[in-house]
N, CA, C and O atoms as a MOPAC input file, in Angstrom:
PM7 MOZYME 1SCF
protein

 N     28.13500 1    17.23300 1    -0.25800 1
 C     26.94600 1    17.30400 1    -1.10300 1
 C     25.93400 1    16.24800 1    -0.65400 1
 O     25.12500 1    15.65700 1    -1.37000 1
 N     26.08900 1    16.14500 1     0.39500 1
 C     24.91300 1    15.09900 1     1.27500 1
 C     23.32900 1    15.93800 1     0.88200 1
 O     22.90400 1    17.08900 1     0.98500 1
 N     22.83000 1    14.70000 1     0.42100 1
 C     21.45000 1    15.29400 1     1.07800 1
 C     20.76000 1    15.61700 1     2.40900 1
 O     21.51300 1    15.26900 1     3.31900 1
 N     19.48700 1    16.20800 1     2.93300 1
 C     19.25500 1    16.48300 1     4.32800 1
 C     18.64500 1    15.39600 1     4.43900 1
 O     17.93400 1    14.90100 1     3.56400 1
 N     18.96800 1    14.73500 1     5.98300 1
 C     18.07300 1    13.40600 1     6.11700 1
 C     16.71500 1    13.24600 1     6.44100 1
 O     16.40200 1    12.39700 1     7.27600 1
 N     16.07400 1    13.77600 1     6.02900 1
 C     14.83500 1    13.74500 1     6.06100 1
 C     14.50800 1    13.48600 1     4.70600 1
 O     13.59000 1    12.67600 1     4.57300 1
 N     14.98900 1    13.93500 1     3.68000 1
 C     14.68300 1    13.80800 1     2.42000 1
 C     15.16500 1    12.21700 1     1.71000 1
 O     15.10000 1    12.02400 1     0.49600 1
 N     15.52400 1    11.42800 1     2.44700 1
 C     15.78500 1     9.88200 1     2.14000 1
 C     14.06400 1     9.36500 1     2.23000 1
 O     13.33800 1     9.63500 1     3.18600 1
 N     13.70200 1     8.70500 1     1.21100 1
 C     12.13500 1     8.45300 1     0.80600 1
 C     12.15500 1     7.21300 1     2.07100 1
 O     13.29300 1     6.80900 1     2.31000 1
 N     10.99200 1     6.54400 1     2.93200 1
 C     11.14700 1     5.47700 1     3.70400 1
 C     11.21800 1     4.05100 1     2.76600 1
 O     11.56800 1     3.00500 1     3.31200 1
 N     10.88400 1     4.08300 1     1.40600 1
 C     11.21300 1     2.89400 1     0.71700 1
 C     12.28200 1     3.04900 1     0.24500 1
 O     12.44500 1     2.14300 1    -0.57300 1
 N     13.35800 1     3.85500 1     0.29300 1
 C     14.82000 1     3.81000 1     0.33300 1
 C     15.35200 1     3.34400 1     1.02400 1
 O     16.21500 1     2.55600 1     0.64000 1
 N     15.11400 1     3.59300 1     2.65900 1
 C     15.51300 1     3.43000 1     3.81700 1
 C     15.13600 1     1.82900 1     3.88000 1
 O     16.13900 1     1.11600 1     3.90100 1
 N     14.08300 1     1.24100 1     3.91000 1
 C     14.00300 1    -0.24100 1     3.87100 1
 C     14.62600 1    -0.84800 1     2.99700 1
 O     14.54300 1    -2.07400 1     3.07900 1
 N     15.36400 1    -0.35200 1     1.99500 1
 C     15.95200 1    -0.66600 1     0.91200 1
 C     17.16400 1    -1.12400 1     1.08700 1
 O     17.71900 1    -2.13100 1     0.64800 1
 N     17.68300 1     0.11200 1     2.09200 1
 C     18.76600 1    -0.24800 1     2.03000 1
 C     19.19200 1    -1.00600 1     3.12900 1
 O     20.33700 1    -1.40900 1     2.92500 1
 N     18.68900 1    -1.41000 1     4.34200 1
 C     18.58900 1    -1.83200 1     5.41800 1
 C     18.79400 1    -3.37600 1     4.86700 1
 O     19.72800 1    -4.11200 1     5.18500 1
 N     17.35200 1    -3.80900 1     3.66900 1
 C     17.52100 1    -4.98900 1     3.29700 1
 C     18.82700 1    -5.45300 1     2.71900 1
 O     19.41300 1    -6.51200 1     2.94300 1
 N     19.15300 1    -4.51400 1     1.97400 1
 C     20.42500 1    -4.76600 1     1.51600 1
 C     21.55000 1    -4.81600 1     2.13900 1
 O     22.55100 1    -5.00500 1     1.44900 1
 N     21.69300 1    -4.66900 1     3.52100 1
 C     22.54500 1    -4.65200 1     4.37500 1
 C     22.48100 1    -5.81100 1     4.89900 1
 O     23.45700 1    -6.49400 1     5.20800 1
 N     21.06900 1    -6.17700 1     5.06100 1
 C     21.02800 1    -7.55400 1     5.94800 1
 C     21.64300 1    -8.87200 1     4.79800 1
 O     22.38700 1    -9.84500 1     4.92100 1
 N     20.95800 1    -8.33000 1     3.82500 1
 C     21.21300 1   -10.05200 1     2.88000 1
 C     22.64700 1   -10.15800 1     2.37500 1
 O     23.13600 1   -11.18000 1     1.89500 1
 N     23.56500 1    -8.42700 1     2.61500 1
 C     24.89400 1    -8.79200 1     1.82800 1
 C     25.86000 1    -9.31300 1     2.62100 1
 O     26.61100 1   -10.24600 1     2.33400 1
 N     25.80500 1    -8.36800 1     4.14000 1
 C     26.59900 1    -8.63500 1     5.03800 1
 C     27.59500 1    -8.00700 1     4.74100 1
 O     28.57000 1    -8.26700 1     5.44700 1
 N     27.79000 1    -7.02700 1     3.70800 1
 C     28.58700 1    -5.75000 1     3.83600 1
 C     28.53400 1    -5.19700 1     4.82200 1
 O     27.43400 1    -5.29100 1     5.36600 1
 N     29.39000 1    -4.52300 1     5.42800 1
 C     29.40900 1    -3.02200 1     6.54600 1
 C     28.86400 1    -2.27600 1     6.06100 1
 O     28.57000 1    -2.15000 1     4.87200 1
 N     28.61400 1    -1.56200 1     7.07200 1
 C     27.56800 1    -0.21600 1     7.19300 1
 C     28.02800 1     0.78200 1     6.38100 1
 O     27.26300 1     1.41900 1     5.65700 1
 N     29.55400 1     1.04000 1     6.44800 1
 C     30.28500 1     1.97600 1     5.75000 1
 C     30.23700 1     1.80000 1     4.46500 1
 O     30.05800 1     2.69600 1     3.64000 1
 N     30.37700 1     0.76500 1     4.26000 1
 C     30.59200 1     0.31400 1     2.41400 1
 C     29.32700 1     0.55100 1     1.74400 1
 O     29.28500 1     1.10600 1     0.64600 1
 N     28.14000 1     0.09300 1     2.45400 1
 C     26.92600 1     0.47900 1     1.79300 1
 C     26.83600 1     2.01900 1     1.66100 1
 O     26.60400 1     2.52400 1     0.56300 1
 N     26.97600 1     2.60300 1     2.52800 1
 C     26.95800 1     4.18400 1     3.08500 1
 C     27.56300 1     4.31200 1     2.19100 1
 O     27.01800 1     5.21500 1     1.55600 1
 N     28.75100 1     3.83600 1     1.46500 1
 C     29.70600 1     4.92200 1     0.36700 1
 C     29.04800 1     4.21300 1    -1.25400 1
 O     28.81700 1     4.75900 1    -2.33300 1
 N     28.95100 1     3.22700 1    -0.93200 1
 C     28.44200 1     2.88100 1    -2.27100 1
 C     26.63300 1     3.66300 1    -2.51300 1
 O     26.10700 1     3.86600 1    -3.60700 1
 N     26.27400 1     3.83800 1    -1.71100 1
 C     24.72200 1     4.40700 1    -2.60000 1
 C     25.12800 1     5.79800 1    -1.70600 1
 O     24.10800 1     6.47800 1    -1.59700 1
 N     26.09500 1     6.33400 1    -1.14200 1
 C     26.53400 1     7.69200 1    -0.86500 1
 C     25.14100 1     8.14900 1    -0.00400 1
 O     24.27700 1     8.96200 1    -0.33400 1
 N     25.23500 1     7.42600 1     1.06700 1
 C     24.39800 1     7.87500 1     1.97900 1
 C     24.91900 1     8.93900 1     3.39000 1
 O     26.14800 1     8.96400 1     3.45600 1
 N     24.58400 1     9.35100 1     3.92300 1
 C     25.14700 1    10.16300 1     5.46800 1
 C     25.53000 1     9.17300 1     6.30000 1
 O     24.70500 1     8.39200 1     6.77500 1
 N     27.16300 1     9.09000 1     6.63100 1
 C     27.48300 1     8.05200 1     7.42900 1
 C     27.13800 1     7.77700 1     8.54800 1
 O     27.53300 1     8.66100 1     9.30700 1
 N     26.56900 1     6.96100 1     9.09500 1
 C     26.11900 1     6.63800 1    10.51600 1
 C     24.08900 1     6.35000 1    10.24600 1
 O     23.20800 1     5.97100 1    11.01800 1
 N     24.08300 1     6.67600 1     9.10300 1
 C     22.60800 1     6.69000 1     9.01900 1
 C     21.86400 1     5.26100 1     8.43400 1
 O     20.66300 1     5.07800 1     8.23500 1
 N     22.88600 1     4.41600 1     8.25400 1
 C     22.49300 1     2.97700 1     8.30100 1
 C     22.28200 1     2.81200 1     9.26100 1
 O     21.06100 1     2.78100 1     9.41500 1
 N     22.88700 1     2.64200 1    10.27100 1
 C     22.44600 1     2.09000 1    11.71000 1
 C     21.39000 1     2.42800 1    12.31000 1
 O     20.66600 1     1.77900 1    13.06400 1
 N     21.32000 1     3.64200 1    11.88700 1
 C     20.23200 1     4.36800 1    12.50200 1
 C     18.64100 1     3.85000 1    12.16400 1
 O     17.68800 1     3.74400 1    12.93600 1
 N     18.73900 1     3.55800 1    10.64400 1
 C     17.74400 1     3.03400 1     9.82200 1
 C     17.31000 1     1.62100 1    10.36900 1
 O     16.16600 1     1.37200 1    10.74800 1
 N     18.59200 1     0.52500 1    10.36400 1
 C     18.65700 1    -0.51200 1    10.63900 1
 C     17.53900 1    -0.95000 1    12.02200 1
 O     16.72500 1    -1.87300 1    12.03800 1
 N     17.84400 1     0.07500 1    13.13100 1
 C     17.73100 1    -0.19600 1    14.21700 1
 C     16.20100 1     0.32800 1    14.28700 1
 O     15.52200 1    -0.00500 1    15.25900 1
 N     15.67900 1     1.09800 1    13.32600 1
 C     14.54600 1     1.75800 1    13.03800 1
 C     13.70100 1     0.42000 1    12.94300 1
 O     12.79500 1     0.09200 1    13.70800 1
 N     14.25800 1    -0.40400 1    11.66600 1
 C     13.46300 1    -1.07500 1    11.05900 1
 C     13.49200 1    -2.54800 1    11.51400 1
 O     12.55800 1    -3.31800 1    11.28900 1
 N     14.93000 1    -2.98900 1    12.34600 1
 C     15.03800 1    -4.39100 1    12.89800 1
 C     13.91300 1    -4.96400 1    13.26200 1
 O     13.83200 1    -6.07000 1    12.72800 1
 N     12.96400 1    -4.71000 1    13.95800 1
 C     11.84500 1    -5.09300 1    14.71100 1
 C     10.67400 1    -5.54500 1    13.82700 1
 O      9.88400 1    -6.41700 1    14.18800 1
 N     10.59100 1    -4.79000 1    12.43300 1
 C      9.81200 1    -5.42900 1    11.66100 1
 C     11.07900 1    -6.28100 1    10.39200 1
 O     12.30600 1    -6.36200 1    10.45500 1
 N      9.86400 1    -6.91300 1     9.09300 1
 C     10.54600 1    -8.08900 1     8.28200 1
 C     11.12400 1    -7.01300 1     7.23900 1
 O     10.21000 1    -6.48900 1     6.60200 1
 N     12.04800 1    -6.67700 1     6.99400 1
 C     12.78800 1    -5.64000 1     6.30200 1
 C     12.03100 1    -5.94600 1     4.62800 1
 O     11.56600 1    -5.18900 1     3.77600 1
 N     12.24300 1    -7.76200 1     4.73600 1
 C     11.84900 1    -7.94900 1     3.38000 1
 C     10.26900 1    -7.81100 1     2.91100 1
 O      9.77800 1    -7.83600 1     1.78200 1
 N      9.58700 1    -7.63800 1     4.37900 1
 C      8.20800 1    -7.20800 1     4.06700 1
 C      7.60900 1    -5.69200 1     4.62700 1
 O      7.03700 1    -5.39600 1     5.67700 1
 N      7.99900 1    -4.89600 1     3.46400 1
 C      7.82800 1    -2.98800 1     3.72700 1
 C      6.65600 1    -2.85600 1     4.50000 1
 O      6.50100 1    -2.36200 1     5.61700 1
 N      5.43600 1    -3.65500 1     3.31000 1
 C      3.89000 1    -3.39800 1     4.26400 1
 C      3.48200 1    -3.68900 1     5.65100 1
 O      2.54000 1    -3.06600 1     6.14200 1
 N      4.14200 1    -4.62300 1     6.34300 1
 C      4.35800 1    -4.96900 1     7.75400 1
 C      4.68200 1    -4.21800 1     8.46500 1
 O      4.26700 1    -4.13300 1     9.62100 1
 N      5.84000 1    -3.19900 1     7.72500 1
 C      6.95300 1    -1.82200 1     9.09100 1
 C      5.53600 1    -0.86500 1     8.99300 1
 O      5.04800 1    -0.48400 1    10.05700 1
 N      4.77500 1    -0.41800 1     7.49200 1
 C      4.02800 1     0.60300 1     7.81100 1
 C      2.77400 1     0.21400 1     8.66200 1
 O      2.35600 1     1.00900 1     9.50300 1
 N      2.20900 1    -0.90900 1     8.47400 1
 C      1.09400 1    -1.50200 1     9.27900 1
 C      1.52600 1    -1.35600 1    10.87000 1
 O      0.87000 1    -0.73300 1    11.70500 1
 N      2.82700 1    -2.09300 1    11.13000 1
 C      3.25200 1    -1.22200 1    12.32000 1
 C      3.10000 1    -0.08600 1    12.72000 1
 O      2.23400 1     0.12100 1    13.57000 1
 N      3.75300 1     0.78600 1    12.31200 1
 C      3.51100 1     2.62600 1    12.52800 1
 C      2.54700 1     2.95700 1    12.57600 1
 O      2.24700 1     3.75600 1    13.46300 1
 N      1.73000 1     2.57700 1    11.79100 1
 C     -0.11000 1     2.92300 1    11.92700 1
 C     -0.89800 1     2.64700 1    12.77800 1
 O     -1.96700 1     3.21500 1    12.99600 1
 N     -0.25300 1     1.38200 1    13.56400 1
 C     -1.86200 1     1.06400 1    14.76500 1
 C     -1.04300 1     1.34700 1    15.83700 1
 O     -1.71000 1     1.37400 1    16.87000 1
 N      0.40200 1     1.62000 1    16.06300 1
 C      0.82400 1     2.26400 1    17.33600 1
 C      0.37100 1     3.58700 1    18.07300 1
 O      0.88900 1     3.90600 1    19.14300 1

């Protein structure tokens, strides 16, 4: 009963990324606890590493002038 991944909102996705970084939980545990598609943390993670996870408006200001 996964949702399709496209339908994860992008302030979810930074959401949960942050929350990955500050808990230092595994990827898996987050993935089962907010019941996400496994493997799609990393995916996110690696999306968003490059900008400040804890600052959203920075990743989109990114995307926009690229």
């Amino acid at each position: 009963m996964f949702q399709a991944k496209l339908s994860y909102p992008e302030a979810f996705k930074r959401d949960i990324v942050q929350l990955y970084i500050l808990t230092k939980k595994s990827a898996a545990t987050i993935e089962q606890e907010w019941k996400v598609e496994p493997g799609l943390l990393l995916i996110w993670h690696q999306q968003y590493k490059t900008c400040d996870a804890l600052e959203p408006d920075i990743a989109e200001t990114a995307t926009k002038t690229q």
